[in-house]
DRENGUNU-411382 format. One record per residue: residue in one letter; x, y, z of N, C-alpha, C in turn. Coordinates in steps of 0.2 Angstrom, whole numbers, plus 5000, padded with zeros to 4 digits. Each point is the difference from the previous one (the first is absolute). Last residue first. Layout:
N
AXYZXYZXYZ/...
END
This chain:
485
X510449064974500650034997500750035004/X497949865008500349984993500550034997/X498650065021500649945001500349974993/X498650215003500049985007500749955001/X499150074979500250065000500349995011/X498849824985500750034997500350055004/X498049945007500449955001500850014996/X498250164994500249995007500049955005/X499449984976500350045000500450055007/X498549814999500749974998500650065000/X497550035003500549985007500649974998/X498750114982500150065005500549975006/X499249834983500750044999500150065004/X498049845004500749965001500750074997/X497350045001500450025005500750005001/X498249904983500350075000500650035003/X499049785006500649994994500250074999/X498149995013500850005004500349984998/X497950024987500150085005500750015003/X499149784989500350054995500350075003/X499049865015500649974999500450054993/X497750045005500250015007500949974999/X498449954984500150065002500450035004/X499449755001500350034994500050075000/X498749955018500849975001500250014996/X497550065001500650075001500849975001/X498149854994500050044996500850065001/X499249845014500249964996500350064995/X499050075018500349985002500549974993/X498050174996500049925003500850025001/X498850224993500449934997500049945006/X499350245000499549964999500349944997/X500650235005499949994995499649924998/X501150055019499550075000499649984994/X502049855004499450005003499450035000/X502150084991499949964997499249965002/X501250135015499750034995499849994995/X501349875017499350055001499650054995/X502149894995499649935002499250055001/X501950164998499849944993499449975003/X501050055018499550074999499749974992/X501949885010499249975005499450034995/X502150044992499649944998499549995002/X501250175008500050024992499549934999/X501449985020499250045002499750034992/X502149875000499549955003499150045001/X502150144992499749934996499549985004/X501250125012499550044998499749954995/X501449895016499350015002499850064993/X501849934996499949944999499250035003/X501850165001499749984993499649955000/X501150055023499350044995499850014994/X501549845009499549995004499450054996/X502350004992499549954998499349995002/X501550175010499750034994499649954996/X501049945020499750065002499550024992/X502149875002499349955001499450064999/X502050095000499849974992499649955002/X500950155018499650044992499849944995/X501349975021499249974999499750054994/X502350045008499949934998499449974998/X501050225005499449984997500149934997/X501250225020499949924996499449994996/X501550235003499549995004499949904998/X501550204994500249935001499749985005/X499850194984499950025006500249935006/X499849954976500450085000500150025009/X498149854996500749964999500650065001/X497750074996500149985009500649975000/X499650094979500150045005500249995008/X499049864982500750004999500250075006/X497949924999500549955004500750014997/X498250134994500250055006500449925003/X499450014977500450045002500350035008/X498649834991500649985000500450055000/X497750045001500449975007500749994998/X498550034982500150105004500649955006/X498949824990500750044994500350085007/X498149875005500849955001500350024995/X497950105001500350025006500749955001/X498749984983500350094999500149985005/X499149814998500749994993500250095001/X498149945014500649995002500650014996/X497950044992500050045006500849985003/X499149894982500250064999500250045004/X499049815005500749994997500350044999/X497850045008500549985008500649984994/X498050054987500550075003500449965004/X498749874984500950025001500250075002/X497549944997500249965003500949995001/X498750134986500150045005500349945006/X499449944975500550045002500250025007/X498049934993500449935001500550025002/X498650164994500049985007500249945001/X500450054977500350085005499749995009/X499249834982500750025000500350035005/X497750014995500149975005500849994999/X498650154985500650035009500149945003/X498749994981500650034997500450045005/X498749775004499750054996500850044997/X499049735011500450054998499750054997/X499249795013500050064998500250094999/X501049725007499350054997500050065000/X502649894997499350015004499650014998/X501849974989499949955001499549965007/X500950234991499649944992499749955003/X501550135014499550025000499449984991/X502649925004499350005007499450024999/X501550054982499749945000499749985004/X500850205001499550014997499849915000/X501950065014499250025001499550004996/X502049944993499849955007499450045002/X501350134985499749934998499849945004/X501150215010499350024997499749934996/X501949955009499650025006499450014997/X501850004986500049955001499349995003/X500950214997499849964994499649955001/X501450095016499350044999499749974996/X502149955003499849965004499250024999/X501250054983500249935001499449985004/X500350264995499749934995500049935000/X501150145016499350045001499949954993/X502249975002499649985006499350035001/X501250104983499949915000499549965004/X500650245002499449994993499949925001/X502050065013499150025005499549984994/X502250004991499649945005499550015004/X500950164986499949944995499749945003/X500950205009499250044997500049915000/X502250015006499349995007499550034999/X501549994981499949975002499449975006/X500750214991499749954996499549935003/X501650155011499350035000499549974997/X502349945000500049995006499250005000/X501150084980499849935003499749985003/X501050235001499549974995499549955001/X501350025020500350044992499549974998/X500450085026499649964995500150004992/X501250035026499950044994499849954996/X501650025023499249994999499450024995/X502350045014500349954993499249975000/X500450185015500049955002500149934995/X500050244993500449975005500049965005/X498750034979500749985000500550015004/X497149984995500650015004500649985002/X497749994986500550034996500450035009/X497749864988500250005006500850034999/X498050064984500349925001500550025007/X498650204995499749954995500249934999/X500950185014499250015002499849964994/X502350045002499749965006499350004999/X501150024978500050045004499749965007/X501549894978499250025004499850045005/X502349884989499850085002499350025000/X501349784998499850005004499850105002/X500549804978500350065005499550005006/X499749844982500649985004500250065005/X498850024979499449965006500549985005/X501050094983499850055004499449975004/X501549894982500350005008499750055003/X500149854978499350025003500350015005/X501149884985500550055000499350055003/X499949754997499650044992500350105002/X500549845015500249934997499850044993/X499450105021500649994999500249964991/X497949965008500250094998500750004999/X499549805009499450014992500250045000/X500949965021500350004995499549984993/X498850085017500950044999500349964995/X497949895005499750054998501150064999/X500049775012500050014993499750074995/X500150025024500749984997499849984992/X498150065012500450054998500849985000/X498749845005499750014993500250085000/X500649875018500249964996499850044992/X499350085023500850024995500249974995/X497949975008500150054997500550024999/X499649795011499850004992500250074996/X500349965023500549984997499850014991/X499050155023499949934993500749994997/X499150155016500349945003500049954997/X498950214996500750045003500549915003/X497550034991500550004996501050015002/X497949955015500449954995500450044996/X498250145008500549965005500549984998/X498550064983500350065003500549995008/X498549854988500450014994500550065003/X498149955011500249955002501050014995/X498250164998500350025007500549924999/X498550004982500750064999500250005008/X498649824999500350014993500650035001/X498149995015500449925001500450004996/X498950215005500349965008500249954998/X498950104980500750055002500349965006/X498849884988500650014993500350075006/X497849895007500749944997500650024998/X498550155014500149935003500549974997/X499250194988500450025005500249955004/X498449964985500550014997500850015005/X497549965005500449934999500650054996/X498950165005500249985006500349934999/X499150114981500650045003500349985009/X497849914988500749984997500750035000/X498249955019500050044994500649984997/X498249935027500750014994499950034993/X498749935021499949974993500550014995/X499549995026500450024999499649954991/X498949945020500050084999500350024994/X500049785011499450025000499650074995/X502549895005499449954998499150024998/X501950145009500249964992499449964997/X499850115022500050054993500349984992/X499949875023499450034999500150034994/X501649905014499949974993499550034994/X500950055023500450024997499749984992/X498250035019500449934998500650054995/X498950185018499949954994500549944998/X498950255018500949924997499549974995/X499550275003499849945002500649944999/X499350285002500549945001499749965001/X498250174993500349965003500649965001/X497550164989500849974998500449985005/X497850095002499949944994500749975000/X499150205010499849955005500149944995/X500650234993499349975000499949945003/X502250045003499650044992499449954999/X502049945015499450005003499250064994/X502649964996499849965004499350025003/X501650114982499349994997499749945008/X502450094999499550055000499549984996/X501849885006499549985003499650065000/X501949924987500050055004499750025003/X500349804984500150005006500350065007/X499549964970500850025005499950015010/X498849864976500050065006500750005005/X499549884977500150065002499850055005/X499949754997500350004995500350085002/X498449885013500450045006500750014993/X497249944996500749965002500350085005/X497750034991500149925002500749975005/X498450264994500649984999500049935003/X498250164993500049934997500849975001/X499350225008499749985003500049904995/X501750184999500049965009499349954999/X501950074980499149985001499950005007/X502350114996499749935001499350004999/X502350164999499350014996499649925000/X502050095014500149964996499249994996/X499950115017500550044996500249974995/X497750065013500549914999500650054995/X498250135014500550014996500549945001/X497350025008500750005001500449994994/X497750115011500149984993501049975003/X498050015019500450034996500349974995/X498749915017499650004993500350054998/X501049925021499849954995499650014994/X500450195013500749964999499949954996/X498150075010500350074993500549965000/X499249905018499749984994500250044994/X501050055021500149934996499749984996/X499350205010500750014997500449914996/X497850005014499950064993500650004997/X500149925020499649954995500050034995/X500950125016500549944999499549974995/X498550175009500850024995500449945000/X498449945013499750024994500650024994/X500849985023499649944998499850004991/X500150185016500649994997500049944996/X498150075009500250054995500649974997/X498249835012500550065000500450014995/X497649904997500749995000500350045002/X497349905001500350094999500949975001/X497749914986500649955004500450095004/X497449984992500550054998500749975006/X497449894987500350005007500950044996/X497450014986500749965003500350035005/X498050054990500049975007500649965002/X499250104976500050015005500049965004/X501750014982499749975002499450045006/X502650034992499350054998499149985000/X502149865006500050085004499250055000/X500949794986499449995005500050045004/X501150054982499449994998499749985005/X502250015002499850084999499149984999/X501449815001499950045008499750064997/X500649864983499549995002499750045008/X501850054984499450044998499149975005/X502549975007499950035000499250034996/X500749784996499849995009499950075000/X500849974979499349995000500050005009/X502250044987499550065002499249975003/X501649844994500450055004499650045002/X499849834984499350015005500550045005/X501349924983499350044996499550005004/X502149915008500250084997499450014996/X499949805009500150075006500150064998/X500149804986499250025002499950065004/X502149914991499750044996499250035003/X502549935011499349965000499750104997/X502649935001499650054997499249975001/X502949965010499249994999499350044999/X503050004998499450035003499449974997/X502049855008499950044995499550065002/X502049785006499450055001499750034994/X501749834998499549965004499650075006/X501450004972499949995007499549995004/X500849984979500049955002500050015010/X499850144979499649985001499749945005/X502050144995499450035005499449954999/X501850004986500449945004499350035008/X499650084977499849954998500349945009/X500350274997499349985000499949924997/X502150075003499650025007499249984997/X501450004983500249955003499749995008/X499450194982499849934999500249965006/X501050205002499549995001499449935000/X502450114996499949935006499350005000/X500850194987500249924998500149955004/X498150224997500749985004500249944999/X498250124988500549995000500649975003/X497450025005500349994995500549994996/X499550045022499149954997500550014994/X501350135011500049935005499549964996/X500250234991500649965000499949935003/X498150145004500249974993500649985000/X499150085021500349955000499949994991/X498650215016500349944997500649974997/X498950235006500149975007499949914998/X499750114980499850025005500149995007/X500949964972499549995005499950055006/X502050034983499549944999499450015007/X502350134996499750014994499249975001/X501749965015500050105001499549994993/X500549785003499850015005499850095000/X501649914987499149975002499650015003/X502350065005499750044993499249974997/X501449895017499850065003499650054994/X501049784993499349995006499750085004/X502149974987499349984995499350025005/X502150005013499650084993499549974996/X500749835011499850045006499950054996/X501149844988499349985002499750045005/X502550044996499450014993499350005000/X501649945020499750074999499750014992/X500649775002499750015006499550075001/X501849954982499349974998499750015005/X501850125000499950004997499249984998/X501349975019499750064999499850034993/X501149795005499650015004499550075000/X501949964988499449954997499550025004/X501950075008499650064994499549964997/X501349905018499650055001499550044994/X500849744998500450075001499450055001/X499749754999500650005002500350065003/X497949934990500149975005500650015005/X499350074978499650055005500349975007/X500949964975500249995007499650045007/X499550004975500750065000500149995008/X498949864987500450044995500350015005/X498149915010500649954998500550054997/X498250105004500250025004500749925002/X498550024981500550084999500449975008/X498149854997500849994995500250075002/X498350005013500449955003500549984995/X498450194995500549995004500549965001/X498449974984500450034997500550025007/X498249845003500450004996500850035000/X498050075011500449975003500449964996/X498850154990500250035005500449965006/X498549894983500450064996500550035007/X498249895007500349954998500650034996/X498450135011500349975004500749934997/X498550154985500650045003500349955003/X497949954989500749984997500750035006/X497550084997500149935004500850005000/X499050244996500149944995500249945007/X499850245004499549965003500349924996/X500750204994500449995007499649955003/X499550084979500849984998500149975007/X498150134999499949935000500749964997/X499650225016500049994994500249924999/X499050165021500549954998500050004993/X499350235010500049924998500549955000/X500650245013499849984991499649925002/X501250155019499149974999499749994993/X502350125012499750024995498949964999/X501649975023500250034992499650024997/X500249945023500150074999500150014995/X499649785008499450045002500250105001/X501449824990499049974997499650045004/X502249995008500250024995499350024997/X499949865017500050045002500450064997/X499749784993499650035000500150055004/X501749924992499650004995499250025002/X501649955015500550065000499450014994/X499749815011499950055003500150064997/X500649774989499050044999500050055006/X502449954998499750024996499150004997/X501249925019500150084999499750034992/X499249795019500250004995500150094998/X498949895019500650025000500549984995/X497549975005500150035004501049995001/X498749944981499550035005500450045004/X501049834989499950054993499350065003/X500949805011500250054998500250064997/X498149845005500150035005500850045000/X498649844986500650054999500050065005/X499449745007499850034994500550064998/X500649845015499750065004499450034995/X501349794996499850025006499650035004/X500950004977499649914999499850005010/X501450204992499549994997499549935000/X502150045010499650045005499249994995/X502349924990499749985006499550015005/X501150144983499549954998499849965005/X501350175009499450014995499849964998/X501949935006499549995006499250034999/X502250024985499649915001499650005004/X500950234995499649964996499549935001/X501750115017499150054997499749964996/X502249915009499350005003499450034998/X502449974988499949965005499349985005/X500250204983500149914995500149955005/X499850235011499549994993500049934997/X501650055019499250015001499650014994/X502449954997499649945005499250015001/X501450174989499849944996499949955002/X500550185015499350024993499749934995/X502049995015499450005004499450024999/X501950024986500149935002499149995005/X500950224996499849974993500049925002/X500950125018499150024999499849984994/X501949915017499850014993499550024999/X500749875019500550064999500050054995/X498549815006500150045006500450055000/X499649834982499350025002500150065005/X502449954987499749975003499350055003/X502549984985499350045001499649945004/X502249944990499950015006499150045005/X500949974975499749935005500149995006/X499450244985500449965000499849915004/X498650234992500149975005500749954995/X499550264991499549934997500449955007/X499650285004500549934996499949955001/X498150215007500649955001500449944995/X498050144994500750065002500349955001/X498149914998500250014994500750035002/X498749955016500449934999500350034995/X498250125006500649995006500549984997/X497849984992500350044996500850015004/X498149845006500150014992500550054998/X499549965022500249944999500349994993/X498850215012500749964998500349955000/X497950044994500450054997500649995002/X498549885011500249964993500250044998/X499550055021500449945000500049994992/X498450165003500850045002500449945001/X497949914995500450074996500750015002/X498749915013500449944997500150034992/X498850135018500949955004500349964996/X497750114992500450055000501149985003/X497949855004500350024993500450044998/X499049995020500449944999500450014993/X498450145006500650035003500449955001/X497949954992500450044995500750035003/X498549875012500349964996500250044995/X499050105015500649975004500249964994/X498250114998500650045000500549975001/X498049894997500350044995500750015002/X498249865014500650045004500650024989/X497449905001500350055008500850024999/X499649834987499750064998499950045007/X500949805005500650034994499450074994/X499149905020500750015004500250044993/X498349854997499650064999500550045006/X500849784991499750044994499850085002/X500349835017500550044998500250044993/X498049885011500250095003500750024998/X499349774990499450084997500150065004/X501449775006500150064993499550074997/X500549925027499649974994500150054992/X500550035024500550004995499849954995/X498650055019500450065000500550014993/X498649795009499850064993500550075001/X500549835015500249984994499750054994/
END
């Protein structure tokens, strides 16, 4: 059992570097052509099918299984993604280690990015159909990869600034990571009596009439060479405090820090560990929870299945019509800024842009709005409030948030599995079951956290209900979007 215990396989994924870069390097060369291939080829008809179509087989493996299981992997594995088989923090550091070596500059450091960057993707990549067509695809997907290459030629050092910083999935791995149930364990005592056993032998060596242990050669050298390994300086790439590092928020799970100084360690942990005990949050993090994974993402599934929104871009046509206003009505926007393809009769006018700007904004003030004033009145109506209890009240809607991205990302690959006239008669219980448990685990954590803080029983139930009143338009909103419309 110890052979496969998490601490040796922590010090497996340091020992074996190379091989996990030459992993990297297969999921490179799998995403260049998955990104770029498809561009040359003719847009798929309705006979195209997973097996017979490499654009089809692109858009199944990126929006059918990469994305929703990426997220999936984070509340499991931590970001063991983003460690050992993500192309873009491979290509960024290893970029980082034959560039330039400038500072990071504090434009690049600003908290805000995560929230800002995932934002602004998830609407642009509504515009112009990332989901649907290769050039989106390579647009936004390959955009994000030069970004991320050219950061990387500029910033740091055999490091990951793009990834700690920038990357627009960033935030959302570091908030769905914390719910994972490993992590690296940091005992701080070990890492400051590290060197003391060594100062203490040397002192009693030099003793007179102490006794000389005599060790074989080879012996010795194995020891020696082990101990340098563990007192060696290690290049966290993801730039992580190793020595006050708590959660699993930003470690990328490349096990090159395991056994560093005899102190760090894969270890399991209660999933619940880092919300409740560890996890404090910010106002850029309650930001990206309420308004980016419950607001604009939620705002960005739905809109394509709203009745509402036709309804209001019909009266929105004829109000223009009606005042002789007919250039919001065209549809010449270039592909790369509203969705623009006319031989398949698939073109976005004006409007159209307006419009699904106009609901996402909605649905990101309604529902988020709403949610954020549930929180403030919850946390009023606990003790001891300060000016982050809010933000760790907050942290308690990662599993809704967690799931509300992964049952939108899905609906794409359940459309795909139906195209491919696969059965999904159990998709819509499926999906009740897993909104109903992330909720139910958002409240437990509420409840939880709310206790840390020192509230009775009595005290934390009104709170606790204003918290799930919050909750009611996010699940309405996907209620709508499952069986209401």
């Amino acid at each position: 059992m110890s052979a496969i215990s998490p601490a040796r396989f922590g010090d497996f994924l340091r020992d074996h570097k190379g091989m996990l870069r030459a992993l990297q390097w297969g999921v490179v060369a799998v995403y260049a052509l998955l990104i770029v291939v498809p561009v040359f080829l003719p847009l798929p008809d309705e006979t195209a099918h997973v097996f017979n179509n490499l654009t089809v087989a692109a858009q199944f493996a990126f929006w059918g299984i990469w994305w929703p299981f990426v997220l999936v992997s984070m509340p499991l594995m931590g970001r063991a993604w983003c460690g050992w088989f993500c192309p873009e923090g491979m290509l960024s550091e290893w970029m980082s280690e034959r560039g330039r070596n400038r500072p990071i500059p504090k434009w690049i450091r600003w908290g805000g990015w995560p929230f800002v960057a995932f934002a602004c993707t998830t609407i642009y990549g509504q515009l112009v159909s990332v989901y649907q067509y290769p050039l989106a695809v390579l647009l936004v997907l390959g955009g994000s990869t030069v970004a991320a290459i050219g950061v990387g030629f500029w910033y740091g050092r055999s490091k990951r600034i793009w990834c700690r910083y920038l990357c627009p999935v960033n935030g959302v791995f570091q908030l769905l990571s914390k719910l994972a149930p490993w992590h690296y364990r940091v005992d701080e005592q070990k890492w400051r009596d590290y060197s003391k056993p060594a100062s203490r032998a040397a002192a009693s060596a030099r003793r007179p009439g102490a006794s000389i242990e005599i060790v074989p050669i080879a012996q010795r050298d194995a020891s020696e060479e082990a101990t340098q390994r563990r007192a060696a300086t290690v290049n966290c790439a993801p730039l992580v405090p190793l020595r006050h590092m708590q959660g699993a928020a930003d470690c990328h799970m490349c096990g090159r820090c395991s056994g560093h100084r005899d102190a760090i360690a894969l270890t399991p942990r209660s999933p619940e560990a880092e919300i409740v005990d560890v996890a404090h949050g910010d106002a850029w993090q309650t930001a990206l929870l309420v308004f980016g994974m419950m607001g604009i993402a939620l705002g960005a599934f739905l809109w394509s299945a709203s009745p509402w929104l036709v309804a209001a871009k019909q009266w929105a046509a004829e109000w223009l019509i009606d005042r002789d206003i007919y250039w919001p009505l065209n549809d010449t926007a270039p592909w790369w800024l509203l969705t623009h393809y006319p031989e398949v009769n698939d073109s976005f006018s004006w409007l159209d842009g307006a419009a699904i700007l106009g609901f996402i904004a909605a649905t990101a003030i309604v529902v988020g709005g709403l949610l954020y004033l549930a929180l403030q009145i919850a946390d009023r109506l606990l003790p001891q409030r300060n000016k982050d209890s809010v933000h760790r009240l907050a942290q308690a809607l990662i599993p809704t948030a967690g799931c509300g991205v992964f049952l939108g990302l899905s609906a794409t690959t359940v459309t795909l599995l139906r195209h491919e006239g696969m059965a999904t008669w159990w998709v819509s219980d499926a999906r009740f079951a897993l909104l109903a448990l992330g909720l139910a685990w958002t409240l437990r954590l509420a409840w939880r956290v709310a206790g840390r803080r020192g509230a009775s029983v009595p005290a934390r139930l009104p709170a606790l209900a204003v918290y799930a009143a919050g909750l009611v338009p996010f699940a309405y909103a996907w209620w709508l979007f499952f069986a209401g419309w």
